[in-house]
C-alpha positions in Angstrom: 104.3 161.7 169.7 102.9 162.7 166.1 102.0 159.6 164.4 103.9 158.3 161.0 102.2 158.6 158.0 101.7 155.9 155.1 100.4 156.4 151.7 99.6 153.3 149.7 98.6 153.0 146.0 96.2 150.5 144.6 94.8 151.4 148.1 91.4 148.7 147.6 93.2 145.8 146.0 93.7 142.4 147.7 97.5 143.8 149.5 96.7 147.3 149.7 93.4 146.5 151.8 95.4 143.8 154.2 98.5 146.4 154.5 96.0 149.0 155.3 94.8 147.4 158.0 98.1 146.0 159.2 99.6 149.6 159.4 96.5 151.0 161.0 97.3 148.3 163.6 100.3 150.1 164.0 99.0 153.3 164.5 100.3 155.3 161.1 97.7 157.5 159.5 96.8 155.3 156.6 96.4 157.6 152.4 95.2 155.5 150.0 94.9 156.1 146.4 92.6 155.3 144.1 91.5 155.4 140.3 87.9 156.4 140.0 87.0 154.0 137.8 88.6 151.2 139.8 86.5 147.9 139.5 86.7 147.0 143.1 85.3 150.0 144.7 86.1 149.4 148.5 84.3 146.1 149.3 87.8 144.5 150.7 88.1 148.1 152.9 84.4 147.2 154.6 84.8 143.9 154.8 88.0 144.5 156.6 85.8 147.4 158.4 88.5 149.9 157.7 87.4 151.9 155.0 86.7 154.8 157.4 89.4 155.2 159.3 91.2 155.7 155.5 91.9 159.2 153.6 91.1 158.5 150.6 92.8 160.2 147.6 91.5 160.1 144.0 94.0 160.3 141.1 96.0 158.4 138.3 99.7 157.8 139.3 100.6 158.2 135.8 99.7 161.7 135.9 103.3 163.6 137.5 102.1 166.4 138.3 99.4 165.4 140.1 100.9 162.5 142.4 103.7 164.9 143.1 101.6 167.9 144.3 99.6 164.8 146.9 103.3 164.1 148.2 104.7 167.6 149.1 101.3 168.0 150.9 101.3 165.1 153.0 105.0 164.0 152.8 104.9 160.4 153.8 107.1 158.5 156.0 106.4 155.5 153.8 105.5 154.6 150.1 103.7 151.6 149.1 103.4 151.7 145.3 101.3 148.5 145.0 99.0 149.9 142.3 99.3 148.2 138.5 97.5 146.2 135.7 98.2 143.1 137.2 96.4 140.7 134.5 98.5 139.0 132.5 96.5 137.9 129.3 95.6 141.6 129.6 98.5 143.1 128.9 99.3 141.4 125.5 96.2 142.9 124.4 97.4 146.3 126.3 100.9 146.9 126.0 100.8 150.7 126.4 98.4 150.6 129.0 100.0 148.3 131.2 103.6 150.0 130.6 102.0 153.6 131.6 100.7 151.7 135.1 103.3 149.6 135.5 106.4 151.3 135.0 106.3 155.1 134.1 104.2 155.1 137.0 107.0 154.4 138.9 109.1 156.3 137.6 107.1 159.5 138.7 106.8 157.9 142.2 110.7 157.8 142.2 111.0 161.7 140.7 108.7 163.0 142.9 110.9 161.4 146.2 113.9 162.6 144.5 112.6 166.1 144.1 110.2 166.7 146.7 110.4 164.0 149.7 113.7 162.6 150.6 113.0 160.9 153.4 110.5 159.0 152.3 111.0 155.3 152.4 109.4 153.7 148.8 108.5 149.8 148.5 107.7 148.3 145.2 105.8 145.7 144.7 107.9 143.6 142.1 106.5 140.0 141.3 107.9 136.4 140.6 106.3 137.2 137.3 109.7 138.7 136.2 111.7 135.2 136.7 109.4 134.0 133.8 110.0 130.2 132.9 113.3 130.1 135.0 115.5 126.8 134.3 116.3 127.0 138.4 115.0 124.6 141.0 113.9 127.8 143.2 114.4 131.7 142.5 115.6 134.0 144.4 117.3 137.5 144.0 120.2 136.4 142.1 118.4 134.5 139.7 118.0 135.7 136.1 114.4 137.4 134.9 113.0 135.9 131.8 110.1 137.9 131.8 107.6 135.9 128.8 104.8 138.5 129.4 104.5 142.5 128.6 103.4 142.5 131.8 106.0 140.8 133.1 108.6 143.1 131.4 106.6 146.0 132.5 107.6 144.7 136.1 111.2 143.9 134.7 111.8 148.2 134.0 110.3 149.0 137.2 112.5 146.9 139.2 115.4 148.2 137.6 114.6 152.1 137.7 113.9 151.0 141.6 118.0 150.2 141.8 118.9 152.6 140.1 117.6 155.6 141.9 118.8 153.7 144.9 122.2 153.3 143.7 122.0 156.5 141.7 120.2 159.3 144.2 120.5 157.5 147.9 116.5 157.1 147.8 115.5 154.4 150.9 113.8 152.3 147.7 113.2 148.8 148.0 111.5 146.1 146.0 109.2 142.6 147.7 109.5 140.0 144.6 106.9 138.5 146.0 105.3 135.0 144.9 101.6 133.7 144.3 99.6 135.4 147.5 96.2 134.7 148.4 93.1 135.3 151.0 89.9 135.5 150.9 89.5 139.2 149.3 91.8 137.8 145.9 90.5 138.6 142.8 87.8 136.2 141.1 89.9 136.1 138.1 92.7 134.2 139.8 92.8 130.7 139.8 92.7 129.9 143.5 89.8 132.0 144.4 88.1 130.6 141.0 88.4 127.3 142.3 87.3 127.2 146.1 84.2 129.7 145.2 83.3 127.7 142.6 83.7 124.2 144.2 81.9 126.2 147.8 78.6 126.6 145.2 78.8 124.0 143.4 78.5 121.7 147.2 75.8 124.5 148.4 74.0 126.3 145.5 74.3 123.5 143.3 76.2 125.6 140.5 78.0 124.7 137.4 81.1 123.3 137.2 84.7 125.5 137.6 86.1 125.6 134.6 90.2 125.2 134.3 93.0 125.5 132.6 96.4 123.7 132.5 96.6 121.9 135.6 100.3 121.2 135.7 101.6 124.4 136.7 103.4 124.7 140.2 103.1 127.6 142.5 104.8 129.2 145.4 101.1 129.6 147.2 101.2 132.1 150.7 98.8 133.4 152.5 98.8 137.7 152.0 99.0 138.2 155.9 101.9 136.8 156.5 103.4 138.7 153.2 102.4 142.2 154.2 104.3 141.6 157.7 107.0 141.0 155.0 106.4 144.1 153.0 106.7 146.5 156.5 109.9 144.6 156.9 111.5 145.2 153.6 110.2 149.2 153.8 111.8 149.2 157.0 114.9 147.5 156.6 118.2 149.6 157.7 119.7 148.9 154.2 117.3 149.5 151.2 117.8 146.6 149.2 115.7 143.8 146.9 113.9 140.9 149.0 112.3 137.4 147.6 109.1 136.7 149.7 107.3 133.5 149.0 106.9 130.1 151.2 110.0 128.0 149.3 107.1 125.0 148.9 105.4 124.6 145.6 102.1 123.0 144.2 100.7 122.2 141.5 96.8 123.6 139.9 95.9 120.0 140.3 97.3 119.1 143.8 95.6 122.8 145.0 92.4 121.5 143.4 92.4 118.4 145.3 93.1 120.1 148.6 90.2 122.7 148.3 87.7 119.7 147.6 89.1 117.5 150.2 88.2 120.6 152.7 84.7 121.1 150.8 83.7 117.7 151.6 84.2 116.3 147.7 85.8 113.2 146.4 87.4 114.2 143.1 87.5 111.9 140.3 89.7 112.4 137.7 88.1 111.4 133.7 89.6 111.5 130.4 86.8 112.8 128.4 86.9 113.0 124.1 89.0 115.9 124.4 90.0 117.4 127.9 90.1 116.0 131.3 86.9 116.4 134.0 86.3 115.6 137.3 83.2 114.3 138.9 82.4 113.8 143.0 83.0 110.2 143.5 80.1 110.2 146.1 77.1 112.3 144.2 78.4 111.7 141.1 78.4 115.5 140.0 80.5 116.5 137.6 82.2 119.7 139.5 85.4 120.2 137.2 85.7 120.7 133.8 89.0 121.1 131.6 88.4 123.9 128.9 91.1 125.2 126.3 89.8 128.9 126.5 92.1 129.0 130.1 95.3 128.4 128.6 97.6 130.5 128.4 99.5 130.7 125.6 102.9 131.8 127.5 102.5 129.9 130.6 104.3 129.9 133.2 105.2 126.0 134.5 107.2 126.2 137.7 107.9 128.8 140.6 109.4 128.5 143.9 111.0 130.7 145.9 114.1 130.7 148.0 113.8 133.0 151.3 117.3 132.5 153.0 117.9 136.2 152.4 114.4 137.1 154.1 115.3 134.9 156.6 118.3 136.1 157.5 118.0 140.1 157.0 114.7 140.3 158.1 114.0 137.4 160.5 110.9 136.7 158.4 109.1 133.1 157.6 105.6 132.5 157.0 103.5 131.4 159.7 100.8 129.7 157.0 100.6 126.5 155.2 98.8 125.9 152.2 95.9 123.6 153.9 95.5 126.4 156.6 95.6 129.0 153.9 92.9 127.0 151.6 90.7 126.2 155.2 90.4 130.3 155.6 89.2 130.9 152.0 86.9 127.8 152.2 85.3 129.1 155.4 84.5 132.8 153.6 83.4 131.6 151.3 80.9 129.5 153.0 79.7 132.5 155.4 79.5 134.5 152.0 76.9 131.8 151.0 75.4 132.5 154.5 74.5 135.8 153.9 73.9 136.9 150.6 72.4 140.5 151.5 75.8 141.5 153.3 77.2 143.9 150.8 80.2 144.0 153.0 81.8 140.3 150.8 84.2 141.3 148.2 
């Protein structure tokens, strides 16, 4: 039986990499593209030990002709488009940037399925970004966007041009509005990596303390795993249609915080310094959190939680992983990374 073939974008980010490995799993031959300036190189790949069982394509999705000349060679079975400029404060600074990556990107990814692969199945990865500062208890797909953010809007128009060449063309194109997602291989710049590898040195390397922004901001927090089984079941779905993934539990910064010291083996306490808020180890005494105004946002986003009847239901999907499980597994990689300094294999 000839095997399936996927093709994912942003191929050696934090979802691509997990994906990747969950489709492998699965026996599809795994594409993956990437820029060749990305930041991350492939660390996330090795770690995962899958970089070589990848075919790695280099290119810019933003570039037509060139994504649609890789799809009418190897004529996918399924699209992942999970490639974009995913920071935030970013894109205010880099509105036309993060426009080109985020939506006319997609745009050619749609075209070129129109015009050249039919029968391709497309997934985009839409975010809870796009609900903005939503005046509802929970989100899910009926609720409003209010996107605050450039690249939120970006994420808006992508979403949109996804329905419409649905509704518009008959292309199998769905959308994953999926909520905070984390693991060991997430980005540094992100809060909750920032937090458990900086509290993980602080107990062994004796570093500095984390630095933070606002800490009353609630989050729908999952672990990536359990969101990529998600993903294959949206792609896969009989009907192409739009799908909220997230947990329906949400935490704040602060309450996060305290669960990633509690498994660290600290005893935060909380201090009202002469301008922002720090915390010290009520044991050592070490100060090992420190508030600073240069992490807040200026359009912040204060409260998200997702509702996932429609998962549920359509796709018999739930996650299998709680928050204290899902801060235990970045806790422990990080310690390991500590470990072994000379593996080049940690992200």
């Amino acid at each position: 039986m000839k095997k399936k073939i996927a093709f994912i974008t942003g191929i050696n980010g934090q979802d691509g990499s997990y994906l990747a490995n969950y489709l492998l799993r699965k026996r599809y031959i795994v594409y993956g593209l990437s820029r060749r300036t990305s930041n991350y190189k492939f660390q996330r790949l090795k770690y995962l030990r899958i970089f070589n069982k990848i075919k790695i394509i280099y290119g810019d999705i933003t570039e037509y002709e060139f994504f649609s000349n890789i799809v009418k060679k190897i004529k996918p079975d399924l699209l992942f488009n999970l490639a974009a400029q995913s920071f935030v404060d970013y894109s205010f600074d880099n509105k036309f940037t993060t426009y080109e990556v985020n939506t006319k990107a997609v745009y050619n990814i749609l075209e070129t399925i129109k015009n050249f692969s039919k029968n391709t199945k497309f997934y985009q990865a839409s975010t809870s970004e796009m609900f903005g500062n939503s005046k509802e208890k929970f989100q899910d797909e009926n609720t409003e966007f209010n996107p605050i953010s450039p690249y939120a809007i970006s994420k808006v128009s992508a979403h949109d041009l996804v329905r419409i060449y649905r509704n518009s063309f008959g292309i199998h194109a769905t959308s994953g509005i999926l909520f905070n997602h984390e693991s060991p291989l997430r980005g540094p710049e992100f809060v909750t990596k920032k937090i458990i590898s900086s509290l993980v040195r602080i107990k062994f390397k004796n570093d500095r303390p984390v630095k933070l922004g606002n800490l009353s901001s609630y989050r729908d927090w999952g672990y990536v795993e359990d969101y990529v089984e998600a993903i294959y079941k949206i792609i896969n779905c009989s009907k192409a249609d739009d799908f909220v993934i997230g947990t329906g539990n949400t935490t704040s910064i602060m309450n996060f915080f305290k669960l990633a010291c509690k498994e660290i083996g600290f005893d935060p306490v909380f201090k009202n310094g002469r301008k922002y808020k720090y915390c010290i180890d009520k044991k050592s005494k070490k100060k090992i959190m420190q508030i600073n105004k240069k992490f807040f946002r200026d359009k912040e986003l204060h409260y998200l939680k997702a509702k996932i009847s429609k998962a549920n239901n359509i796709l018999k999907w739930k996650p299998k992983t709680n928050l204290k499980k899902l801060i235990k597994i970045m806790v422990a990689y990080e310690i390991e990374k500590i470990k072994n300094p000379h593996d080049e294999n940690f992200y």
